[in-house]
C-alpha positions in Angstrom: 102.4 148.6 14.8 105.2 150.6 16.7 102.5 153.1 17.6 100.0 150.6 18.6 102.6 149.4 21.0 103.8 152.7 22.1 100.1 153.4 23.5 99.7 150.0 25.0 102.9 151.1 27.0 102.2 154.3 28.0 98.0 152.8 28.8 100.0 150.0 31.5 102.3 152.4 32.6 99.4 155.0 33.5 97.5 152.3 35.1 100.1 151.5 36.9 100.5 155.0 38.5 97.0 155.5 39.1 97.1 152.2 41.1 99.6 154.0 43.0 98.8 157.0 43.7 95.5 155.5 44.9 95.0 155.5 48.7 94.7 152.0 50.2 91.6 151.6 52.1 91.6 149.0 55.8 88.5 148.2 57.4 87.7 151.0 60.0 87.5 149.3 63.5 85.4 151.1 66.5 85.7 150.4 70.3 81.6 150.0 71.4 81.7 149.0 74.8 84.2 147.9 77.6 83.9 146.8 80.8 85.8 145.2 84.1 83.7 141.9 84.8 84.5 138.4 85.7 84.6 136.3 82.6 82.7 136.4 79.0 79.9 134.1 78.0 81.3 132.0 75.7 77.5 131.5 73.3 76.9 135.6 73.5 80.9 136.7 74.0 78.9 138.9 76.7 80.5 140.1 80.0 79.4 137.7 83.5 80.0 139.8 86.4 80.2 143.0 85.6 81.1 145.4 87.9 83.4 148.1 88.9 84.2 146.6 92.7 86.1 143.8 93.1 87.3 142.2 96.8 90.7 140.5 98.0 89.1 137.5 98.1 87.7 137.3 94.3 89.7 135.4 92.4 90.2 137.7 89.5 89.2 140.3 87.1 88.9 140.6 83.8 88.6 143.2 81.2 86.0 143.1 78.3 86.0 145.1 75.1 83.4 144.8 72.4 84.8 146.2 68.7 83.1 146.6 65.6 85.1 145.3 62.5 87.8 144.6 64.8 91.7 144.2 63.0 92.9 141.3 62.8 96.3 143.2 61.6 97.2 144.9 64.6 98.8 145.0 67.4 96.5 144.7 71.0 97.8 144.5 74.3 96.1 145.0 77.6 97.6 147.3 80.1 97.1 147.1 83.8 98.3 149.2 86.7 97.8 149.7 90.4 96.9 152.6 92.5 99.8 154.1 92.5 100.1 154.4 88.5 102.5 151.5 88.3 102.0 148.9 85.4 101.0 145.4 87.1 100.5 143.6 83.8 101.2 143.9 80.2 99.2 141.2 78.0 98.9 141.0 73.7 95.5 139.7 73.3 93.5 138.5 70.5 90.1 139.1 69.1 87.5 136.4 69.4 84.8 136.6 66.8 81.6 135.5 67.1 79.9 133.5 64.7 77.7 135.3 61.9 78.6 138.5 63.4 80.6 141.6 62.4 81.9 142.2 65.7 84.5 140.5 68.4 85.7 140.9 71.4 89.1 141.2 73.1 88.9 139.8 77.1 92.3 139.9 79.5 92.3 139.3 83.6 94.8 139.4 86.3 94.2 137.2 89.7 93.7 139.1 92.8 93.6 136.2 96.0 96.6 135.4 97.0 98.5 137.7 94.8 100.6 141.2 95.0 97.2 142.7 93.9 95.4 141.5 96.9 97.8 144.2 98.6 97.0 146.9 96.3 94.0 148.3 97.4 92.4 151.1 95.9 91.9 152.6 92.4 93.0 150.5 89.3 93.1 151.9 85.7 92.9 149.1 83.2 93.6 149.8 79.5 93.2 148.5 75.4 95.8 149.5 73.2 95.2 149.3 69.3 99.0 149.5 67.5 100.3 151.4 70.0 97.2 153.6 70.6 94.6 153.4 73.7 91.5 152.9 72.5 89.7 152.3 75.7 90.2 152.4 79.5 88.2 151.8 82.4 88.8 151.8 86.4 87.4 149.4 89.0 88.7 149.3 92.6 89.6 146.3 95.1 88.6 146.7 98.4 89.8 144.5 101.3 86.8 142.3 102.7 88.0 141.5 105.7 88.7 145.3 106.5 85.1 146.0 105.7 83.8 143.2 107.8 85.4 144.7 110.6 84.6 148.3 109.9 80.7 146.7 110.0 81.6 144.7 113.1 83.1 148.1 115.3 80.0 150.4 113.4 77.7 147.8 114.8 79.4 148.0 118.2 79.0 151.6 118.4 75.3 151.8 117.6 74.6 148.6 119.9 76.3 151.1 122.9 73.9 154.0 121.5 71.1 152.9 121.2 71.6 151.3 124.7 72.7 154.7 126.2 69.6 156.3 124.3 67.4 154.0 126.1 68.4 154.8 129.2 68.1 158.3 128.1 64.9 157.9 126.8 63.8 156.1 130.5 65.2 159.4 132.2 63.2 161.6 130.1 60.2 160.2 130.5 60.5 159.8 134.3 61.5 163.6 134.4 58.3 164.1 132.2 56.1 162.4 134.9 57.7 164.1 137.6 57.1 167.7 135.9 53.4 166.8 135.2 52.8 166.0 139.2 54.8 169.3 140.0 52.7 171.1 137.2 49.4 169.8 138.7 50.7 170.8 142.5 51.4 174.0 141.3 48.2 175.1 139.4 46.6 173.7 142.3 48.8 176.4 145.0 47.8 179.4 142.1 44.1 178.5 143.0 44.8 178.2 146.7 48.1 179.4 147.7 49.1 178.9 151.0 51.8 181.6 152.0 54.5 183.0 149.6 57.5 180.9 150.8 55.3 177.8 149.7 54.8 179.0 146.6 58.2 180.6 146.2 59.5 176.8 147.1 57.5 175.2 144.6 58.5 177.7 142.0 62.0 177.2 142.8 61.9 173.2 142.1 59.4 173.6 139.3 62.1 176.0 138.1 65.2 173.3 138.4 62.9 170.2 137.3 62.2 172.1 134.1 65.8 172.9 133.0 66.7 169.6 134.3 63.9 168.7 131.3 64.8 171.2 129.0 69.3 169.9 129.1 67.7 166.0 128.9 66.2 167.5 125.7 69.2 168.7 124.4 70.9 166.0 125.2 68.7 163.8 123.6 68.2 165.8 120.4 72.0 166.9 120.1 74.9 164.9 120.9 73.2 161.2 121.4 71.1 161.5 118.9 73.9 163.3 116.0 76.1 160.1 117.8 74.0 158.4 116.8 72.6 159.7 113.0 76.6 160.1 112.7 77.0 156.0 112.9 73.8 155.3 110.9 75.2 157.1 108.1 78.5 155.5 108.2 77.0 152.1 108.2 74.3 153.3 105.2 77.4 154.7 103.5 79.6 151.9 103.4 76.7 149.7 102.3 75.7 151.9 100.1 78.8 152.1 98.4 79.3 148.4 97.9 76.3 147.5 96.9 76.5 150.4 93.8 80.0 149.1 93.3 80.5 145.6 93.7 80.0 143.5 91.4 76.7 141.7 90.2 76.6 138.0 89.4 74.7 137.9 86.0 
C-alpha cells in the first residue's frame, strides 16, 4: 500500500513537470493587408476610399489593417506622424471581427480640414503596433487643393499666352512661306531669261535674306515656342497625372 502510494506520487509529480516544461502554444496572428482609405464597410469590414492621396479639404483619413487570427491579448496602438517624422497621434485600437470569419480588422483616422494636419503638407508615415512591435506601415500624402487649383489656373495662363504667340507665329510663317514661293517662281523665271547680272545679283540677294528670315522663323518655331510650350504641357500632364494615380478613389 505504501508502494502503491509512493508511485501514484512520483506519477502526479512527473505529470506535473512534464506540464511544465511543455511550451505554451498562442494562436499565431498575420498582418494580410493594410491600407490608408476613408472609412470600412461595416457588412464586408472592407476599406471605402482607398487611396494613397488625400487633400486639405477631406475630412479625414483612416488607416485599415486586415489580420488573420488576430490577438485579442495584445496590445495595438496606431501611430501617426507628419512629414517631418514627428508623431501627430498615438491611438490603442481594437480588433473588429467579422462574423463567421477567422479574420478582423483593426481601423484608426485622424481629421485633416480644419486641423494642424491641414498645414502639414507632404509625406505621412502611418503605423500598427502589435505589443510593442510594428507590424505594418504605410505612407499617403496630403496635398493642398487650393495650391493645386492655382498651379492649374497659372499653367493654363501660360499655355493660353503660347498658344496665342504660336499662332501668330504660325501666321508669320506661312506669310513668309507665300512670299518665298513668289520670290522662288521670279527667280527660276530670271535663270531662264535673265536680264543683266545686277538683276539677278538683286534677286539673289533678297531670295538670300527671305530664306534665312524662313529658316530663324523655323527655329523659332521648332525650339524655344514650341519646347515653351511642350515644357507647360508636361507640367499640366504631370500634375494630373500624379493626382489622378494618387488620390484617392471613391469605391
Amino acid at each position: 500500500m505504501k508502494a502503491g502510494k509512493t508511485i501514484l506520487a512520483f506519477i502526479l509529480a512527473s505529470l506535473i513537470v512534464l506540464q511544465t516544461a511543455l511550451p505554451t502554444v498562442m494562436g499565431a496572428y498575420e498582418v494580410l493587408e493594410s491600407e490608408t482609405c476613408f472609412g470600412y464597410r461595416t457588412d464586408t469590414l472592407g476599406p471605402k476610399g482607398v487611396g494613397a492621396v488625400f487633400f486639405t479639404h477631406n475630412e479625414k483619413v483612416g488607416y485599415w489593417v486586415k489580420i488573420d487570427d488576430p490577438p485579442t491579448d495584445l496590445s495595438m496602438r496606431v501611430l501617426w506622424s507628419d512629414p517631418d517624422g514627428i508623431t501627430y497621434d498615438n491611438n490603442a485600437v481594437d480588433v473588429i471581427q467579422l462574423d463567421g470569419e477567422e479574420w478582423g480588422i483593426v481601423f484608426d483616422s485622424i481629421y485633416i480640414d480644419g486641423t494642424s494636419a491641414a498645414n502639414k503638407n507632404g509625406v505621412w508615415t502611418v503605423k500598427l503596433s502589435i505589443d510593442g512591435v510594428v507590424e505594418a506601415a504605410n505612407q499617403f500624402q496630403i496635398l493642398d487643393y487650393d495650391e493645386i487649383i492655382s498651379t492649374f489656373a497659372d499653367l493654363k495662363e501660360q499655355l493660353d499666352e503660347i498658344q496665342a504667340t504660336n499662332e501668330e507665329t504660325q501666321e508669320t510663317n506661312q506669310a513668309l512661306l507665300e512670299q518665298l514661293a513668289e520670290l522662288q517662281a521670279d527667280y527660276n523665271d530670271l535663270l531662264e531669261n535673265p536680264p543683266n547680272s545686277e538683276a539677278l545679283e538683286d534677286l539673289q540677294d533678297q531670295y538670300s535674306v527671305l530664306y534665312e528670315d524662313y529658316r530663324d522663323m523655323q527655329v523659332n518655331l521648332s525650339t524655344t515656342k514650341m519646347m515653351m510650350y511642350g515644357a507647360v504641357v508636361v507640367a499640366i500632364a504631370s500634375v494630373a497625372i500624379a493626382v489622378y494615380f494618387g488620390a484617392i478613389k471613391r469605391s
